[in-house]
C-alpha positions in Angstrom: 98.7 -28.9 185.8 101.8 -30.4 187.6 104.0 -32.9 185.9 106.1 -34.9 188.4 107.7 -36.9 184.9 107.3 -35.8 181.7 108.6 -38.7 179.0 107.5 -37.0 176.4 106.3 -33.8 175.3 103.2 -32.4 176.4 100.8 -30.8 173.9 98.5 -28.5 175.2 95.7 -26.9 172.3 98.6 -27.0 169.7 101.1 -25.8 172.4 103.8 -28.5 172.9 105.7 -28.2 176.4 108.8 -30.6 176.4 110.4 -31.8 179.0 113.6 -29.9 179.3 114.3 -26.8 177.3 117.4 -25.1 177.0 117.6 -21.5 176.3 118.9 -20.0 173.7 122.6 -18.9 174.4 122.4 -21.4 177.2 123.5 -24.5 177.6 121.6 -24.9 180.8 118.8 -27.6 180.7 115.5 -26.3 182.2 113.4 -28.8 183.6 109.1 -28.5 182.9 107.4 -28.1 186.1 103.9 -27.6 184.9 101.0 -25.4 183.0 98.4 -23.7 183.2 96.0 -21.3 180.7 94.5 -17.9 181.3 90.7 -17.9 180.1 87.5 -16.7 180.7 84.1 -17.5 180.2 81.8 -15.6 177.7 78.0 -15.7 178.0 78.4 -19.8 178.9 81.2 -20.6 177.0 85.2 -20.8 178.0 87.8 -19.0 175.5 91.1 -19.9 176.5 93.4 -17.1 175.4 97.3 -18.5 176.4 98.4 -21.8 177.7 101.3 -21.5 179.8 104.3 -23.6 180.7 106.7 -23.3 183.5 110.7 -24.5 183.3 113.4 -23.8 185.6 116.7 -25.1 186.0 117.9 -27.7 188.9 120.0 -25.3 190.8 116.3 -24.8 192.2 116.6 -27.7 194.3 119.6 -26.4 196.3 117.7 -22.9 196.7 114.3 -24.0 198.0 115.6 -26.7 199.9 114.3 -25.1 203.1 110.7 -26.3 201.5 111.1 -29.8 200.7 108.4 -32.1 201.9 105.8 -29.3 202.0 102.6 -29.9 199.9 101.4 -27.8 197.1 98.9 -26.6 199.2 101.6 -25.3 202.0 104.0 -23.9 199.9 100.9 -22.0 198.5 99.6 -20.7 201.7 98.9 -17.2 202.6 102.1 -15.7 204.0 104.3 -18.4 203.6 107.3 -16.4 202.0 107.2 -19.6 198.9 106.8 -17.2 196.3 109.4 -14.9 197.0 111.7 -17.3 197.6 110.8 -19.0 193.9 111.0 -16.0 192.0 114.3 -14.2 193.9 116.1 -18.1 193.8 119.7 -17.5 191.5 118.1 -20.4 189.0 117.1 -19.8 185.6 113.8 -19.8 184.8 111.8 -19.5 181.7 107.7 -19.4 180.3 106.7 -20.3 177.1 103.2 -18.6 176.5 101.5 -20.0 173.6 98.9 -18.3 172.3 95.6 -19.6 171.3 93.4 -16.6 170.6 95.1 -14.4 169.1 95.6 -10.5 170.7 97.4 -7.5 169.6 101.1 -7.1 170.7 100.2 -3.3 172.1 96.8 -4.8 174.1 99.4 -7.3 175.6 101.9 -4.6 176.5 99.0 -2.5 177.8 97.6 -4.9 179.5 101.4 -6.1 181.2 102.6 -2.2 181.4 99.2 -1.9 184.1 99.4 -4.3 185.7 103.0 -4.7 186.4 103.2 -0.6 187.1 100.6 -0.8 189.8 102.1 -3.8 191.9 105.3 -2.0 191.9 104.0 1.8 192.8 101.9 -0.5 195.4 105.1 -1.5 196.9 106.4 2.2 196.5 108.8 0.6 193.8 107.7 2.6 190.6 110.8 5.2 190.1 111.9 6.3 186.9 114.6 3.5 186.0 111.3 0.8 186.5 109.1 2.9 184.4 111.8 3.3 181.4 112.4 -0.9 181.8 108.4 -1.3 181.8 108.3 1.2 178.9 111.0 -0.4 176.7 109.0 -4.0 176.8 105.9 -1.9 175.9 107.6 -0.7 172.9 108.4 -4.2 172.3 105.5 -5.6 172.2 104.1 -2.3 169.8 106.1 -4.2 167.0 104.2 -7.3 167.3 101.3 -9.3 166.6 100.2 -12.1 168.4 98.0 -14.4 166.5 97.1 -17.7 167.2 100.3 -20.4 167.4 102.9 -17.8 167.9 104.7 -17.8 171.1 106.0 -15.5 173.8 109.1 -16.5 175.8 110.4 -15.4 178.8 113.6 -16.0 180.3 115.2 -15.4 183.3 119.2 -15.8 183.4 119.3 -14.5 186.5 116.4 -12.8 188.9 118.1 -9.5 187.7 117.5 -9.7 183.9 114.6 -10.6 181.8 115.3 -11.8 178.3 112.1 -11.7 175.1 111.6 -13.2 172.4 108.1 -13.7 170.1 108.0 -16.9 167.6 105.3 -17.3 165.0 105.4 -20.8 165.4 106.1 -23.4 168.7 109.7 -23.4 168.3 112.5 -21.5 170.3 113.7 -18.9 168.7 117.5 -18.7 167.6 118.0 -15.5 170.0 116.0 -13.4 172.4 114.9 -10.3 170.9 115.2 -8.2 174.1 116.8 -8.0 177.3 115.7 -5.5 180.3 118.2 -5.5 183.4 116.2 -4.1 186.4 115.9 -6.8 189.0 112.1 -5.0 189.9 110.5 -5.2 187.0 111.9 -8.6 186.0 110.6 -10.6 189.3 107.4 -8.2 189.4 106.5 -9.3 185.9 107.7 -13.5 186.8 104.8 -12.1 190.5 102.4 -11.3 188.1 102.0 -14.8 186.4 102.7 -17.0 189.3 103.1 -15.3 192.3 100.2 -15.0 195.5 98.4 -13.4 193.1 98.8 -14.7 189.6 97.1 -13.9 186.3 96.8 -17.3 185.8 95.9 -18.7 189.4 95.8 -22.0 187.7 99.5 -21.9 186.7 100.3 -20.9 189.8 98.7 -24.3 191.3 100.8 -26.4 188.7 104.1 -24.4 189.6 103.3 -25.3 193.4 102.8 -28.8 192.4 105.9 -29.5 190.1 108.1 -27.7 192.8 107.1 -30.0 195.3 107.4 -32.9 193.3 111.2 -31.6 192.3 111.9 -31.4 196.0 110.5 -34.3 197.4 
């Protein structure tokens, strides 16, 4: 779902996406630009697993200015270079994954270490300095667990670094817990939740829709 104006906070199955959020270390205020969930449905019935909410800062505006007044839909289109001008844009950026059934920190980092691995081999992009980065988050996510009402966030100070931190409840945490600085892995893993094709194809609608809306 894209938010053109978001008064106040949005609460989303327990998950509350305000309107700005500010990073920690940061004193850069990241505006909400939508969510969306990753769920499936089991023998009739839909289990939602994360709910998913987009930020980035207003420096956006200045990068992706070559796309104002384009439509969701067009910035969304097959080949039509949005994406990668999104994710490679010098603006920070941040998700806050809440997390509604709970999963097992390794599952999530087995299930991230795949998928992220194979889109950059794909792109012949997998050399040893990418597999240490996607290896170190892996061993991150070994020490946690991810029950219901915690919280992953991701954080992007720049498209070359990727900042973590788990919560156990909906707030920000004081500091990220991890930082990886390999430009490949960090936009490859920002691809693989929003880009032309998302994990969560519904977040990457919202994204499309609250980018448009911040350049129109």
């Amino acid at each position: 779902m894209g938010v053109d104006r978001l008064a106040s906070p949005l609460v989303v199955d327990s998950v509350e996406f305000p309107a700005t959020i500010s990073a920690p270390g940061s004193s850069e205020s990241l505006r909400f630009l939508g969510y969306g969930m990753t769920d499936m449905t089991i023998e009739t019935i839909l289990v939602k697993f994360t709910a998913i909410g987009v930020y980035a800062g207003e420096e956006l505006k200045t990068q992706l200015k070559a796309w104002r007044g384009k439509s969701a839909s067009e910035l969304t289109a097959e080949g039509s270079g949005y994406f990668k001008d999104f994710v490679d844009a010098p603006a920070g950026k941040l998700l806050k994954i809440g997390v509604i059934k709970g999963i097992k920190g390794n599952q999530y980092g087995g299930t991230l270490e795949s998928s992220i691995r194979d889109r950059l081999a794909y792109d012949d992009l997998y050399e040893e300095e990418e597999e240490a980065a996607v290896e170190s988050i892996v061993a991150y996510f070994d020490t946690k667990n991810l029950p219901p009402g915690s919280v992953i966030f991701f954080y992007w100070p720049s498209p070359e670094e990727l900042q973590i931190a788990v919560t156990s409840d909906d707030k920000l945490p004081e500091r990220f817990e991890w930082t990886v600085k390999n430009k490949n892995v960090a936009t490859y893993l920002l691809h693989w939740y929003i880009g032309a094709k998302p994990m969560s194809e519904t977040t990457q609608a919202a994204v499309a829709q609250g980018v448009s809306a911040l350049l129109a």
